[in-house]
C-alpha positions in Angstrom: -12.0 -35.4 0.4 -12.2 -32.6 2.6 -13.5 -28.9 2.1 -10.5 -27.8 2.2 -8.9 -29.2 -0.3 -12.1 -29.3 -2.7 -11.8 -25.3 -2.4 -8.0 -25.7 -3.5 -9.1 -28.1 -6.2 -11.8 -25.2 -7.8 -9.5 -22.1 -6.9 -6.0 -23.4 -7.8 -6.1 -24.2 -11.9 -3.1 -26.2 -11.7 -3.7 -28.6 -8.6 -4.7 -31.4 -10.9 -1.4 -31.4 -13.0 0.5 -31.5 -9.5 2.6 -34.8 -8.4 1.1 -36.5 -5.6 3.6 -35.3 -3.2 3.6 -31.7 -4.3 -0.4 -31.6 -3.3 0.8 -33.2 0.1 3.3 -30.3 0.4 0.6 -27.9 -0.3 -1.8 -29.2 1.8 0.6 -29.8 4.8 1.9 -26.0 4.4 -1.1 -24.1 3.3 -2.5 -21.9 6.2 -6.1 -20.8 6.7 -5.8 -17.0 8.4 -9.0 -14.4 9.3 -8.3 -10.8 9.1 -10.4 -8.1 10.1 -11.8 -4.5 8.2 -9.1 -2.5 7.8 -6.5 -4.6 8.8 -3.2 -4.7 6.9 -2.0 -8.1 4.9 0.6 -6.8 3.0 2.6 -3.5 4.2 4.7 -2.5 1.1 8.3 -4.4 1.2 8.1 -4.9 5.0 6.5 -8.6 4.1 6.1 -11.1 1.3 3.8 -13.4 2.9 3.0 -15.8 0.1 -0.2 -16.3 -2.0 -3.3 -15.8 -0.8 -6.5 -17.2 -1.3 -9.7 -15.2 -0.7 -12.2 -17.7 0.3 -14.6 -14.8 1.8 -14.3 -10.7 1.8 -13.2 -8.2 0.0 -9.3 -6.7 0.0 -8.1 -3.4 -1.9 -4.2 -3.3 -3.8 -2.5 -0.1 -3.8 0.3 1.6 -3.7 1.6 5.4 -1.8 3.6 8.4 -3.6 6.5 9.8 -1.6 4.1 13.0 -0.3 1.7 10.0 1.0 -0.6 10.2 -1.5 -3.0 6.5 -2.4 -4.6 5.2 -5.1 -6.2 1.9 -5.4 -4.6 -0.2 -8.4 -7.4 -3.0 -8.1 -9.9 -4.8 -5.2 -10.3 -8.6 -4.7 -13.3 -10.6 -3.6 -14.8 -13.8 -2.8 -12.3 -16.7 -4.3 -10.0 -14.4 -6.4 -6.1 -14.9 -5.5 -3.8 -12.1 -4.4 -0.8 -12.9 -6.3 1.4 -9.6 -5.5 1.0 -10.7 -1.6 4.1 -13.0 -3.0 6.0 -10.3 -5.1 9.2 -10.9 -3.5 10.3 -14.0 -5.2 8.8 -12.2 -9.0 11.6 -10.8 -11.1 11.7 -7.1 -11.5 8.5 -5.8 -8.9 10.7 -3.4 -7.8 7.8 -1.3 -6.5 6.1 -1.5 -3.1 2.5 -1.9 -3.0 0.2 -2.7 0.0 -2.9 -4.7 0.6 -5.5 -4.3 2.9 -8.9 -5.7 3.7 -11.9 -3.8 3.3 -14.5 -6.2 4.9 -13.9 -9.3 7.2 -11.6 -11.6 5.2 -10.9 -15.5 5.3 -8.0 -16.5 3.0 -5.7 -19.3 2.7 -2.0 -18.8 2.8 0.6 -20.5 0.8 3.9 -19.4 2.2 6.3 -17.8 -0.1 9.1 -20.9 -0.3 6.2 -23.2 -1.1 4.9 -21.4 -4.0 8.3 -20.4 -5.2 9.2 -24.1 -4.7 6.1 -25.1 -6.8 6.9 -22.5 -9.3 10.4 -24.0 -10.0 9.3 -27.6 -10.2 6.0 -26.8 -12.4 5.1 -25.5 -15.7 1.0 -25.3 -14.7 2.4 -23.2 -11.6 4.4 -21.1 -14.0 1.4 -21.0 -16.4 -0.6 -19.9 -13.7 1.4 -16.9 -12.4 1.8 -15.6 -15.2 -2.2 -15.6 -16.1 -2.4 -14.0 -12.6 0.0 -11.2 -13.0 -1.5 -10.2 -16.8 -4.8 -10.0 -15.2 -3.7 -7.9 -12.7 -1.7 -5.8 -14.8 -4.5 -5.2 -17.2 -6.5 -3.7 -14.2 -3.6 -1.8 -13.1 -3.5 -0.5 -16.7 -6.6 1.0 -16.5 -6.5 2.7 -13.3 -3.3 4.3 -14.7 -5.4 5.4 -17.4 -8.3 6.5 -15.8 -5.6 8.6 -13.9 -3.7 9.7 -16.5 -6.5 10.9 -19.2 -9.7 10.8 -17.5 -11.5 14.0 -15.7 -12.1 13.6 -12.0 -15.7 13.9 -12.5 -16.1 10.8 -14.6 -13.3 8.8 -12.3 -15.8 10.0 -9.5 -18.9 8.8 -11.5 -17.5 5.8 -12.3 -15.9 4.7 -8.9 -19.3 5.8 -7.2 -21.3 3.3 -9.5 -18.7 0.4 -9.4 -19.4 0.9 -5.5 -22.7 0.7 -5.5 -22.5 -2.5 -7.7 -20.6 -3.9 -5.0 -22.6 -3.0 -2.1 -25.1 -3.7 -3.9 -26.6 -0.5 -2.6 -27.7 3.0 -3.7 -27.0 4.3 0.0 -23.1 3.7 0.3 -21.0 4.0 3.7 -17.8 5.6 2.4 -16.1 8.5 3.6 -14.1 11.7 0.9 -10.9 10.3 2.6 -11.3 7.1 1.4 -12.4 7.8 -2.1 -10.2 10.5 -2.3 -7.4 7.2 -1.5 -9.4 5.5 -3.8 -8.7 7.7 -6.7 -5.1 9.3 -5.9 -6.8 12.6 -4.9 -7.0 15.4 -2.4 -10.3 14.6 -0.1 -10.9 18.2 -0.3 -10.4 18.0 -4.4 -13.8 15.0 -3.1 -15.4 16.8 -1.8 -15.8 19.9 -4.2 -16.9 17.2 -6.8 -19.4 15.4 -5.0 -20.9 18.8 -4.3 -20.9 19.5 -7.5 -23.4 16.1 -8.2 -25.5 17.1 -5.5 -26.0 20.4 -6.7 -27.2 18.2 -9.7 -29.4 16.3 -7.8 -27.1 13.2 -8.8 -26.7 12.5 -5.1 -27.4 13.4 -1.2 -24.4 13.3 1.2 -24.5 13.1 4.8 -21.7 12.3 7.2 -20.1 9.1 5.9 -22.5 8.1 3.4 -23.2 8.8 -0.3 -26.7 8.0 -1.6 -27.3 7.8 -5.1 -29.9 9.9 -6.5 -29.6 9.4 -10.6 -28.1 6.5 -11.7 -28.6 7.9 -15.2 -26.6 11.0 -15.1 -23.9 9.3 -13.6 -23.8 6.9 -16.2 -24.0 10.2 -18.5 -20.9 11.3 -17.0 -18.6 8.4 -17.6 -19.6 8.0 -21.2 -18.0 11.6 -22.7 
């Protein structure tokens, strides 16, 4: 067996329950693409690519009001699947939403008529869509919520300490602009808020970076 198809065989719940010649469709049809920071993989309804695999990297979801205004709806890493890549052939995603990498990214492409062919001949595809888009709509669920109820202080708090997490980093290389797409807000709305926490001694900002000072009062922040 090769790698490539042991990484289908850990990522893809239902390979096993596949017939033989649906997992030689898959494998004959499945596409291994690189993309690099910042590049686009999904531009709102100008594509519908298919599903995509992560196998390495790191992509952000989101979607743009009509005065151009982002916010991110949720970010993928290292072997998660990027289901509304292949919204096109999902009933009722009537929205447009747009996916970008963040990092270098490797990721394995199944085109849209094979996964929607798969979908209509299997229930574990089925099964698994489904699980997939209830995940994804749980995270969009709380973004909404976090925009919807929660102070841009503690959004702030909490997106800076979610970043560090996964830069593993106190000292994180991130512009106002992109939090500010980050979080569905004004950069200059940012930048009065971060500031505010240096002021507090909660961080130190220089151009294009963000180093965290006190974890503590940041984690303060997000729990009232």
């Amino acid at each position: 067996m090769d790698a490539k198809n042991g990484y289908y065989q850990e990522t893809l719940k239902f390979w096993k329950d596949l017939t033989e010649e649906q997992k030689t469709l898959l494998n004959q049809s499945i596409i291994k693409k690189q993309f690099t920071k910042g590049e686009a993989m999904r531009s709102g309804s100008e594509n519908c690519s298919g599903l995509f695999l992560i196998e390495s990297g790191q992509i952000r979801a989101y979607i743009v009001s009509e005065n151009g205004k982002e916010i991110t709806l949720y970010r993928l890493f290292d072997r998660d699947v990027c289901i509304f890549s292949a919204s096109c052939i999902m009933k009722n995603i009537s929205f447009d939403i747009f996916i970008e990498t963040e990092k270098e990214t490797t990721a394995y492409l199944i085109p849209t008529s094979i996964f929607d062919k798969l979908s209509k001949e299997s229930m574990a595809v089925q099964v698994f869509s489904n699980e997939l888009m209830a995940s994804r709509f749980s995270e969009v669920m709380w973004i909404m919520e976090q925009a919807l109820f929660m102070t841009l202080d503690k959004r702030l708090a909490i997106f800076l300490l979610e970043q560090s997490n996964i830069e593993e980093t106190d000292n994180i290389e991130i512009t106002h602009e992109k939090i500010a797409n980050h979080l569905g807000s004004a950069r200059e709305v940012v930048t009065r808020m971060l500031k505010y926490f240096q002021d507090e001694g909660m961080v130190l900002l220089s151009r294009g970076k963000i180093n965290i000072l006190d974890r503590k009062k940041l984690e303060q922040i997000t729990m009232y």
